[in-house]
C-alpha positions in Angstrom: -90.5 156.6 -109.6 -91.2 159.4 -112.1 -94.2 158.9 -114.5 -93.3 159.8 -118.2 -96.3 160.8 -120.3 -95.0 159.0 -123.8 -95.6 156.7 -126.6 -93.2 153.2 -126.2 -94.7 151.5 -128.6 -92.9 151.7 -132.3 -93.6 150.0 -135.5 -91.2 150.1 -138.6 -94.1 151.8 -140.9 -93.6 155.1 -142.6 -95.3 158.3 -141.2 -96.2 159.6 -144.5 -98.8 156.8 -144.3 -101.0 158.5 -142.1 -102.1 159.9 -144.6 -104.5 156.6 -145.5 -105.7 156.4 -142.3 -109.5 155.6 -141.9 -111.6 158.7 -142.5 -113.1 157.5 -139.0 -109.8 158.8 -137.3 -110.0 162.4 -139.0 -113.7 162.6 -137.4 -113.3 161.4 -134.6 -113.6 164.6 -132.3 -116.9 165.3 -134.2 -118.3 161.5 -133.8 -117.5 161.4 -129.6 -120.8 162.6 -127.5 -119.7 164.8 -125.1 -120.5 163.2 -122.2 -118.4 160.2 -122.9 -115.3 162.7 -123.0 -112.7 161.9 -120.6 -112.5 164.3 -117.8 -109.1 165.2 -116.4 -108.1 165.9 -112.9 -108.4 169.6 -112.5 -107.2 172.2 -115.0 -103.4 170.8 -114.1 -104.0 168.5 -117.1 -103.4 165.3 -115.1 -105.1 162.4 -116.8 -106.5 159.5 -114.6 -104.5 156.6 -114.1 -107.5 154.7 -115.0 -110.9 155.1 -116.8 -114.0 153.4 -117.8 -114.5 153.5 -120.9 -118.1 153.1 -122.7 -117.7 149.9 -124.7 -118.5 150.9 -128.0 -116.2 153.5 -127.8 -113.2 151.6 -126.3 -113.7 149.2 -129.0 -113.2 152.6 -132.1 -110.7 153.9 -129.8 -108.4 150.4 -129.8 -108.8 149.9 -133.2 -108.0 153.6 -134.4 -104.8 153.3 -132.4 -104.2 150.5 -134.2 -104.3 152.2 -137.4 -102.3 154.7 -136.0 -99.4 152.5 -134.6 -99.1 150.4 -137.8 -98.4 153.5 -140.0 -96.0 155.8 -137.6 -92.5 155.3 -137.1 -92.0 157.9 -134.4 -92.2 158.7 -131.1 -94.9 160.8 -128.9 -93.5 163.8 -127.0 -95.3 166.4 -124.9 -95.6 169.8 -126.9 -96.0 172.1 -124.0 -92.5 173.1 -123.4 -91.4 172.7 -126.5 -89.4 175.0 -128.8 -89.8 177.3 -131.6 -87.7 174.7 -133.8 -88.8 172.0 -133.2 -92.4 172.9 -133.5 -91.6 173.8 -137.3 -90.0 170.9 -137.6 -92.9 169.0 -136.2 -95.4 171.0 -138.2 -93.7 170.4 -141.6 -94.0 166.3 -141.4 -97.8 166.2 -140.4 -99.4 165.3 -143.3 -102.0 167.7 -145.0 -105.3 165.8 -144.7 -104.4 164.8 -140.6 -106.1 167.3 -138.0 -103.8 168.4 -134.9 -104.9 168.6 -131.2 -102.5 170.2 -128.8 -102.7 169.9 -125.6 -100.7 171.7 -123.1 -100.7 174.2 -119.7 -99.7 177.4 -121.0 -99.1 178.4 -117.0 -95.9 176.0 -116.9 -92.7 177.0 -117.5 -91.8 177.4 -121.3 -89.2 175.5 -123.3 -85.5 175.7 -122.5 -85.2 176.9 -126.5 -86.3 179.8 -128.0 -90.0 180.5 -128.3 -93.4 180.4 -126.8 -95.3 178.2 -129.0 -98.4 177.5 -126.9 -98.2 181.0 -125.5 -98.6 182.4 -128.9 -100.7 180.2 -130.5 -103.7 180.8 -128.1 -102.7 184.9 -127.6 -103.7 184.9 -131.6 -107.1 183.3 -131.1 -106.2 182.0 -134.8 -107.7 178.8 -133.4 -110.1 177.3 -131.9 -109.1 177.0 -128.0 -111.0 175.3 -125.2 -109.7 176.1 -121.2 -110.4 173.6 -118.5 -111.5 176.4 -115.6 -113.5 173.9 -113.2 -111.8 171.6 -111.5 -113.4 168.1 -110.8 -111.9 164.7 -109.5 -109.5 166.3 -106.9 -110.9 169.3 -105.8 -113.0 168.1 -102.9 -109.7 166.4 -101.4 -106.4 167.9 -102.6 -105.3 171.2 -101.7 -102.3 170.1 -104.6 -104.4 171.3 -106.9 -106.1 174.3 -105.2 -102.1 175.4 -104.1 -101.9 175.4 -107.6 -104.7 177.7 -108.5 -103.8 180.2 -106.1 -100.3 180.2 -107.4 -101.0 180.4 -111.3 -103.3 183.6 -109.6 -100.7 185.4 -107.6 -102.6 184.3 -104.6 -99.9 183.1 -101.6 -101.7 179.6 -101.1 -102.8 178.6 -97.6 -100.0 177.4 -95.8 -100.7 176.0 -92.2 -103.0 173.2 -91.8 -104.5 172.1 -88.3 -104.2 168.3 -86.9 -107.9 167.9 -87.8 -107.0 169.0 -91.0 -106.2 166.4 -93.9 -104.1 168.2 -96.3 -101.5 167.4 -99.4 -99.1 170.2 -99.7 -97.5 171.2 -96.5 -95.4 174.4 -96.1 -92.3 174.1 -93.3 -90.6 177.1 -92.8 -86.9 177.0 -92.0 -83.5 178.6 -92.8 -81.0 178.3 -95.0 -78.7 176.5 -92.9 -81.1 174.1 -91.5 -82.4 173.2 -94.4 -80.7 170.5 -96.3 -80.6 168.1 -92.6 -84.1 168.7 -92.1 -85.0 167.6 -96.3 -82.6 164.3 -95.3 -84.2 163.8 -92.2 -87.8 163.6 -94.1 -86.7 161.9 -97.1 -84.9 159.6 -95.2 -87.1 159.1 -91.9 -90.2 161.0 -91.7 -91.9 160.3 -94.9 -91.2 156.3 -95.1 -92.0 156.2 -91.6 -95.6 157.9 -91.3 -96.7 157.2 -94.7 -94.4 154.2 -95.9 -92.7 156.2 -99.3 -90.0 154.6 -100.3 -87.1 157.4 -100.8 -85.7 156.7 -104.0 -88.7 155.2 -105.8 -91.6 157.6 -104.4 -89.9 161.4 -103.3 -88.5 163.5 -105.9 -86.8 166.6 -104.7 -87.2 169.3 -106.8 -85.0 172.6 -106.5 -85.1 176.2 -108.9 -81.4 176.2 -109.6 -78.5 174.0 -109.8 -75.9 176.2 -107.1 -76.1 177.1 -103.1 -76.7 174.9 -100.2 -80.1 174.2 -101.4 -79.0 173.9 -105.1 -79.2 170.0 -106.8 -75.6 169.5 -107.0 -74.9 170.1 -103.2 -78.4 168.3 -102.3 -77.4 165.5 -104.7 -74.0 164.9 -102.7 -75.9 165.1 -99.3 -78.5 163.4 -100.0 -75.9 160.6 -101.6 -74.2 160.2 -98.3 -77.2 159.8 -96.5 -79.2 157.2 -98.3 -76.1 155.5 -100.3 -73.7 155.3 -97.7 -72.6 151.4 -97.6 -71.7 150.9 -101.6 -68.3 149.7 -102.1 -68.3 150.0 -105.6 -67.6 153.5 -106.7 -66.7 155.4 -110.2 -65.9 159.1 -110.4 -66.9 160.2 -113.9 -67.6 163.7 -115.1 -66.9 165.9 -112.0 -69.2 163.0 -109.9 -68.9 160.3 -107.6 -71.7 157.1 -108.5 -72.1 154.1 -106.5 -74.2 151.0 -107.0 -77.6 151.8 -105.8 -77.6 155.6 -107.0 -80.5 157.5 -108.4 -79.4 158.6 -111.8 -81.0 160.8 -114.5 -80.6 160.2 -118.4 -79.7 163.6 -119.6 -80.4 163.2 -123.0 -82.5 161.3 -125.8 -80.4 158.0 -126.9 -82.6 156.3 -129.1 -80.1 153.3 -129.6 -80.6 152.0 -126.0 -84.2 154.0 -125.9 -83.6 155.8 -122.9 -85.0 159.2 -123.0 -84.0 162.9 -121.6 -85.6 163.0 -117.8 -85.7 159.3 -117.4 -84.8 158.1 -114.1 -83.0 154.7 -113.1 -80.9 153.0 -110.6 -77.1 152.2 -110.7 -77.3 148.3 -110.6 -73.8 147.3 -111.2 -70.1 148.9 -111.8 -67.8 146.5 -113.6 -64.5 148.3 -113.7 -62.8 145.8 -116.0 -65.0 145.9 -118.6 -65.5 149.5 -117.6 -69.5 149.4 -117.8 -72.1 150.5 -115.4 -75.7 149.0 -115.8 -78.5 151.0 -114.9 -82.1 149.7 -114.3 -84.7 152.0 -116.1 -88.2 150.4 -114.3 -86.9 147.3 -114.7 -85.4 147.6 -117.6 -81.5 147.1 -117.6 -79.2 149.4 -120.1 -75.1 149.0 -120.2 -73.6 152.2 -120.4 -69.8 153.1 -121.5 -67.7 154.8 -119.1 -67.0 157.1 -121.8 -70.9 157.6 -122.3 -71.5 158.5 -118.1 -72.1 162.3 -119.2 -75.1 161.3 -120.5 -76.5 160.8 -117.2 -76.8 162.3 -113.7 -77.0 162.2 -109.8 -80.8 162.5 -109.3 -81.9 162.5 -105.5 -82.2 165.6 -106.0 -83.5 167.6 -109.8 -84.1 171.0 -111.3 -87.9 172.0 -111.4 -87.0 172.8 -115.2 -86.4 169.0 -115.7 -89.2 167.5 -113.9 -91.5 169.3 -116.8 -93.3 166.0 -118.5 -92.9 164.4 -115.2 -95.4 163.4 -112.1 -94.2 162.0 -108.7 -96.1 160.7 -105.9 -93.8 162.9 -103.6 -92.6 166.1 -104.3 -90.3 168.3 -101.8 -89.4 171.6 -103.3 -86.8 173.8 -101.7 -87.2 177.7 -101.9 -85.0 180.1 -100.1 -84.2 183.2 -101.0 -80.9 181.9 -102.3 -83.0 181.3 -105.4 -84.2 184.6 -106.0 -83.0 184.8 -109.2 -85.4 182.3 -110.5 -87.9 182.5 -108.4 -90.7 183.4 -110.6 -94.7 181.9 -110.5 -94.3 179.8 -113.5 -91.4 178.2 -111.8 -93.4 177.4 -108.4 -96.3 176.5 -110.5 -94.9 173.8 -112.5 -93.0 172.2 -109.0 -96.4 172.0 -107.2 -98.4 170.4 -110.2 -95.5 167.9 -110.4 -96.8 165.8 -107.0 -99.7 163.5 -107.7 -100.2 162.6 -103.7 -98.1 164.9 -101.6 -96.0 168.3 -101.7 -93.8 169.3 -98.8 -92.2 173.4 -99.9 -89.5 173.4 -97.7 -87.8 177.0 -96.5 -88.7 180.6 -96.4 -92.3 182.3 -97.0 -90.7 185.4 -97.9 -89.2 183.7 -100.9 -92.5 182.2 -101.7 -94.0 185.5 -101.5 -91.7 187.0 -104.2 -92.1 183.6 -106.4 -95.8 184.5 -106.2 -95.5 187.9 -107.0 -93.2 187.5 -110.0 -94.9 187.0 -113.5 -92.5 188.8 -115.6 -90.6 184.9 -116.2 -93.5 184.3 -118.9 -92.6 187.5 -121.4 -90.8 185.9 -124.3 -90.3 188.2 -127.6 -91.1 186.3 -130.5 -93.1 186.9 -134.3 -95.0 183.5 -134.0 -98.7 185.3 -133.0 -98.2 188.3 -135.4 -97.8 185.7 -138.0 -100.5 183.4 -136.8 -103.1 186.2 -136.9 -101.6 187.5 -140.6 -102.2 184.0 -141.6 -105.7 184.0 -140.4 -108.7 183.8 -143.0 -106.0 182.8 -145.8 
């Protein structure tokens, strides 16, 4: 199942109180030794799923998150593709004396709203900036990665791989019309077969747009029929057909039931009486009204756009030149760097080509730098 980088833990404490956190926090960036700095896996900004920690400094880390935790009353999002508004809204509750790290891939695709915060705050070099350029724990073994770098470079990455070869990202050319039985054959055969995947819990497919035969919706219904064929419970709700046992998407923050926008969960019962369905969120079961079910969506099959925050450990991304209109290298970017042990790109190389070629997607018109760099020195 998708991995969510975010904060679960809550407190009932005020945020303004960060303000009387331990001087220790505020320094803490000058106090760690570089070479007890955590390194991450590549420049793709993928923390490890685990890491030694020296012990003096796990100890200062634990209990400086403990100071942090008993004094906020909010929730941690990523920043990266985040808006122009909510940035300033962000900005204007973080209390003067508290420092600000951000953290983000400027290469990814940028936020839904308007703006291009991350963009524009390292164009006006009216900060300090630090970019990761070597890459380190999964360079020797995952051409993920390298893929990665040779997209975010305009460089077609290398796409045919010989039996001797191990490799992680896999191109398979095929047409249009082939397409959506051979991504069902390997979701539903080939992949749990040869490397034991489950299909719902392990592959995410990941498509540039919505319409066409290689579009979520019409992968979602095919994909629906082919590993959810035997439920007898259904509902149709919104313009879509769910079962029990369906792979459904959370649309949207609900912070009464804390299930979050991009959250992904499995249809565990329909009770048409009481007319509730019960979805399990990684094991964690939230009733839904029928009333509320467009809040949530079919999701064998997702937009790249809302995979952004996410991490898989299979990825198959579909790219035909159906898409062309959104085919740009931000787009194909962000899809590749969302598999953590193996990407399939399913469909055309002419339509990877152009995908490669096309950097205008990242030219947003905003004031933000010209304002930064008035601001500078003041």
């Amino acid at each position: 199942m998708a991995t969510r980088r975010k904060q679960k833990r809550k407190t009932n404490r005020d945020l303004s109180r960060l303000e009387n956190l331990d001087p220790e926090f505020l320094n803490l960036t000058q106090e760690l030794p570089i070479e007890e700095q955590i390194p991450l896996e590549g420049d793709m900004g993928i923390l490890p799923e685990e890491v030694e920690l020296p012990e003096a400094m796990d100890d200062h880390l634990l209990s400086l998150e403990d100071q942090i935790l008993s004094r906020m009353d909010e929730r941690g999002e990523e920043l990266a593709p985040s808006s122009t508004p909510f940035n300033s809204n962000f900005a204007d509750d973080i209390p003067e004396r508290a420092g600000l790290l951000l953290v983000g891939d400027v290469n990814q695709l940028p936020s839904v709203g308007a703006g291009f915060v991350l963009g524009n705050i390292i164009n006006s070099r009216s900060v300090i900036v630090v970019k990761l350029n070597e890459v380190f724990r999964q360079a020797s073994s995952s051409n993920i990665v390298l893929s990665a770098h040779s997209v975010n470079k305009g460089i077609i990455p290398k796409l045919q791989y010989t039996k001797e070869e191990e490799s992680d990202f896999y191109f398979l050319e095929t047409e249009d019309e082939e397409l959506p039985a051979k991504l069902i054959s390997l979701v539903k055969n080939r992949l749990p077969k040869t490397f034991g995947y489950n299909p719902l819990q392990d592959i995410q497919i990941l498509a540039p747009m919505q319409r066409g035969s290689s579009g979520v919706r019409s992968l979602n219904v095919e994909l629906q029929k082919a590993l959810n064929p035997f439920s007898n419970i259904t509902l149709s709700k919104f313009d879509q057909n769910y079962a029990v046992g369906d792979k459904v998407m959370q649309t949207e923050n609900n912070y009464d039931q804390d299930v979050f926008n991009g959250d992904i969960g499995i249809i565990d019962s329909i009770n048409e009486e009481e007319q509730e369905v019960v979805i399990n969120f990684d094991g964690k079961n939230v009733t839904y009204d029928y009333s509320d079910l467009d809040q949530i969506t079919l999701a064998y099959a997702i937009t790249i756009h809302k995979s952004q925050g996410s991490e898989y450990p299979v990825v198959i991304i579909p790219i035909t030149m159906q898409s062309y209109v959104m085919l740009q290298r931000n787009l194909i970017y962000t899809g590749i760097t969302r598999g953590r042990k193996l990407v399939i790109m399913l469909g055309q190389k002419k339509a990877l080509a152009m995908a490669v070629r096309n950097n205008k997607g990242v030219n947003r018109y905003t004031r933000l730098e010209e304002c930064l760099k008035a601001t500078e020195g003041k």
